[in-house]
C-alpha positions in Angstrom: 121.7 94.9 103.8 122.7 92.2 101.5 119.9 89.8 101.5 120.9 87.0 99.7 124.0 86.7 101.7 121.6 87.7 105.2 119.6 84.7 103.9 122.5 81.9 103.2 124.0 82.9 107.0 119.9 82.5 108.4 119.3 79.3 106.5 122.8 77.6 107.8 121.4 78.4 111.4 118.6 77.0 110.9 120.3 74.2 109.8 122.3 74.0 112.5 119.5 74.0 115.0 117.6 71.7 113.3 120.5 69.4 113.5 120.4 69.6 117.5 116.0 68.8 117.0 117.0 65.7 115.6 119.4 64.5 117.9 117.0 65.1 120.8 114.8 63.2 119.0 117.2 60.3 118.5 117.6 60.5 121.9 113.7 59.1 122.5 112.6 62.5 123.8 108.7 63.0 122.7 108.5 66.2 120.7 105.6 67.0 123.4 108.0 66.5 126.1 110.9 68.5 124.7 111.9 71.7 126.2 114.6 73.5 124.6 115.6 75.2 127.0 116.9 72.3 129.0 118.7 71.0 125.9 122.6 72.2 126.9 123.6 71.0 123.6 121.1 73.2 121.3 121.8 76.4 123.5 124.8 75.9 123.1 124.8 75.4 119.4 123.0 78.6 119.2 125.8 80.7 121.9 128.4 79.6 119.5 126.6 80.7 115.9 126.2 83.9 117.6 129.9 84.1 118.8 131.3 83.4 116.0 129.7 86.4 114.2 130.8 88.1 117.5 127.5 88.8 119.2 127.8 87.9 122.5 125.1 86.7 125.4 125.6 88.7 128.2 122.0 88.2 130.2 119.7 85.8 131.0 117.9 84.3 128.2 114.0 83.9 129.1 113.0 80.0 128.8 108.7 81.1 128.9 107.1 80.4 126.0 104.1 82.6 125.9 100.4 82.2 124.6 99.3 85.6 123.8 97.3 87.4 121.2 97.6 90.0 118.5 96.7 93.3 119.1 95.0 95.4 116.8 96.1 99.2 118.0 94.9 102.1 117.3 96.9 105.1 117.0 96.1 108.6 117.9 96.1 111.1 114.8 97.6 114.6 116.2 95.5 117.5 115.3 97.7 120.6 114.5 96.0 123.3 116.4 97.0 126.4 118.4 96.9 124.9 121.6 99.3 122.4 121.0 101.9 125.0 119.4 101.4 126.7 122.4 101.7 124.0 124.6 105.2 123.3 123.7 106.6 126.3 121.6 105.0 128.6 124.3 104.2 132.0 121.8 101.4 133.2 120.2 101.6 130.7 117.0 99.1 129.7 114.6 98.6 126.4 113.3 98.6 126.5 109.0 97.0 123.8 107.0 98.9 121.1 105.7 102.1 122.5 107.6 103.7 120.2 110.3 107.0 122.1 111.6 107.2 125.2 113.3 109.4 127.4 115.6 109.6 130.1 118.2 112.1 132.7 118.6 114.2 130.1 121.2 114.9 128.5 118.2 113.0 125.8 119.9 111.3 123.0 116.9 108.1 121.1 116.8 107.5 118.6 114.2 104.9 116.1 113.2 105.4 113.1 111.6 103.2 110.8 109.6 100.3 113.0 111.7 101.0 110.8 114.8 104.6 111.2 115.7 106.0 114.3 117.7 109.6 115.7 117.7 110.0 118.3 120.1 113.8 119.9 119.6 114.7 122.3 122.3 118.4 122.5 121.6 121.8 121.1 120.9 122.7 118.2 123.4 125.5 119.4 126.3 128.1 117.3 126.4 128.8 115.4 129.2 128.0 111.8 131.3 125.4 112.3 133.6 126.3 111.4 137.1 123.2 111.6 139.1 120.0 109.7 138.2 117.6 111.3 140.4 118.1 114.4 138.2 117.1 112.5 135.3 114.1 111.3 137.2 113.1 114.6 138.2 113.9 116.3 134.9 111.6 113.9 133.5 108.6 114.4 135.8 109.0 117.9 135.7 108.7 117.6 132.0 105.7 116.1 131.6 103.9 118.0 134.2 104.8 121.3 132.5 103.8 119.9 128.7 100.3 118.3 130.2 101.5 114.8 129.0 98.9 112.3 129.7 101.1 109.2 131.2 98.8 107.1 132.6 99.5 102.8 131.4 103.1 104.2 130.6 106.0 103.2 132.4 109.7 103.5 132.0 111.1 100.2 129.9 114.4 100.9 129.3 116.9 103.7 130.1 120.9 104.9 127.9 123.5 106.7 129.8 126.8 107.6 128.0 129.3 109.8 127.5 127.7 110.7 124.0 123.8 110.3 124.6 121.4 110.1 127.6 118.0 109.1 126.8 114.8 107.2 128.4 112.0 105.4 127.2 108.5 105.1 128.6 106.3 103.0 126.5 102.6 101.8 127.1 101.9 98.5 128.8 98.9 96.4 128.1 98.8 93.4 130.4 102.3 94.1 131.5 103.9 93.4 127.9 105.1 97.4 126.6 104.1 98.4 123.2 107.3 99.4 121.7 105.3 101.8 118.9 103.6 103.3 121.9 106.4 105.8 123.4 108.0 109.0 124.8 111.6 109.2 124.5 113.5 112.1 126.4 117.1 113.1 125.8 118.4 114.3 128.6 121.8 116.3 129.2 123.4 118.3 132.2 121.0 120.9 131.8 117.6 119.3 130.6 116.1 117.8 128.5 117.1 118.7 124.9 115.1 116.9 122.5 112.0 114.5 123.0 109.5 112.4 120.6 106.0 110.8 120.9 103.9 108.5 119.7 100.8 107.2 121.8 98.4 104.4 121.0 94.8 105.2 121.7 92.8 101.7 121.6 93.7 98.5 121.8 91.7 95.5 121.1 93.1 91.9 121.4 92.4 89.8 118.7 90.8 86.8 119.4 93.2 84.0 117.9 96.9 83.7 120.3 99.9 82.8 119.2 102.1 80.4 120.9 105.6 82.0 120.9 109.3 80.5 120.1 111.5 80.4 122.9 114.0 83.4 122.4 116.7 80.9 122.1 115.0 79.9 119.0 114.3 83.3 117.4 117.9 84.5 118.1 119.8 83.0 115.0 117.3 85.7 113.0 119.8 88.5 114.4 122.4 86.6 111.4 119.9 88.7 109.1 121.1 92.0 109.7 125.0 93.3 108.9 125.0 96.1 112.1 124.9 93.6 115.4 128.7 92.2 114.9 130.8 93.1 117.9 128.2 93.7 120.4 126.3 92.0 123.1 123.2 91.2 124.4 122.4 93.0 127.8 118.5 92.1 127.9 116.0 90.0 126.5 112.2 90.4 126.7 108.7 89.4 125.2 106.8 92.8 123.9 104.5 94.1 121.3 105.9 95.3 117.7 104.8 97.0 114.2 107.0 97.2 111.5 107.2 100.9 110.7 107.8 100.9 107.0 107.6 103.5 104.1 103.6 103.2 104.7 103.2 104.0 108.3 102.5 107.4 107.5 99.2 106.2 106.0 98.7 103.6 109.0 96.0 104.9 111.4 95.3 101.4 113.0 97.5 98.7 112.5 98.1 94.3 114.4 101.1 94.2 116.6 102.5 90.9 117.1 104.4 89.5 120.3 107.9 89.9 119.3 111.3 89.4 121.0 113.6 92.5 121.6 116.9 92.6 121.6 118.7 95.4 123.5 122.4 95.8 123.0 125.2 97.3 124.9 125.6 100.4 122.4 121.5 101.2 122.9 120.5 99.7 120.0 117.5 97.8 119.5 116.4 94.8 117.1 113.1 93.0 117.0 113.2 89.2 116.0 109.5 87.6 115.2 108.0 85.1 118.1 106.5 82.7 115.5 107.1 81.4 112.7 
């Protein structure tokens, strides 16, 4: 990404926006008083910036603000042992020190990352759409009955069906808000599930001091800072928890997680824009 130019587009958003504050406040409106979200001419404002870089709205925009806290989490450290080769490789294989991919004679792959992230590869994805979704329903539960997958607090949070991919996400909910660094995905295809990754949170704390969160109307200029959301749209907006996971999350056994705003678009991709300031 280009981040002076990411910057420029940001800052003449801002500027923007700000523009509509002052008029409203022209307009005798006490700043106590004013709710964005009722302001036509700010949303509006906002709609077209986003256009014009051809990102289009296409779902309701939340108007809650939300006082919440930060979260310190937790994250369970996976311990390499027999039993969990076994678990989802399903042969007689030993766990080695300081060795973190195996595989069985299926040709079947298990691999940790940064000692808290699972990828379980069973296979090459079938192709084809998926017509029915109780099958992916079923597939799912049958799944995580058969790997002894604890899922309790998890809950399905958003779900991809295409021609080229078919995936689900459960993440963990803590007062109903999902913790997006808390998941299971699972790829599913005609015949199964192919491929499916973990990472699970095992305490969180809430931190005493709450945030008081930006509108999503007000956080969505901050999409202007990245080059690969031109010529999509928005299909859902929502308040949930989020960790940067940068070059030193592999070192990261307990981390905050802030509220954040995520984005989902209508290719399945996924941004995260900061509730605060």
């Amino acid at each position: 990404m280009d981040w002076n130019k990411a910057n420029t587009i940001l800052i003449i958003a801002f500027i923007v926006i700000n523009i509509s504050l002052v008029i409203a406040s022209f307009n005798n409106i006490p700043s106590e008083d004013y709710d964005v979200m009722s302001d036509d001419y700010f949303i509006n404002n906002v709609e077209n910036i986003l256009k014009n870089n051809n990102i289009i709205i296409n779902c309701e925009i939340p108007d809650d603000t939300y006082v919440l806290p930060v979260l310190d989490i937790e994250y369970n450290m996976i311990n390499v042992n027999d039993d969990l080769l076994q678990n989802y490789l399903g042969e007689n294989i030993k766990a080695i020190e300081d060795v973190f991919i195996y595989n069985n004679s299926k040709g079947e792959t298990l691999e940790i990352i940064d000692g808290k992230k699972i990828i379980y590869t069973i296979r090459n994805k079938v192709p084809g759409k998926i017509q029915k979704e109780e099958f992916i329903n079923d597939t799912i539960s049958n799944f995580i009955k058969e790997k002894n997958i604890n899922s309790d607090d998890f809950e399905e949070t958003y779900r991809y069906i295409s021609e080229d991919v078919n995936y689900v996400v459960y993440n963990q909910i803590h007062n109903d808000y999902s913790i997006e660094n808390s998941y299971m995905y699972f790829f599913v295809d005609n015949k199964g599930i192919y491929n499916f990754e973990m990472q699970k949170a095992i305490l969180i704390n809430e931190i005493k001091d709450k945030i008081r969160t930006l509108p999503a109307i007000e956080a969505l200029p901050r999409l202007l800072t990245y080059d690969d959301v031109k010529d999509k749209e928005i299909i859902n907006i929502e308040m949930t928890y989020y960790s940067l996971e940068d070059e030193n999350w592999k070192y990261i056994t307990r981390i905050n997680s802030d509220p954040t705003w995520k984005v989902n678009f209508n290719d399945g991709s996924i941004k995260y824009l900061s509730s605060f300031d």
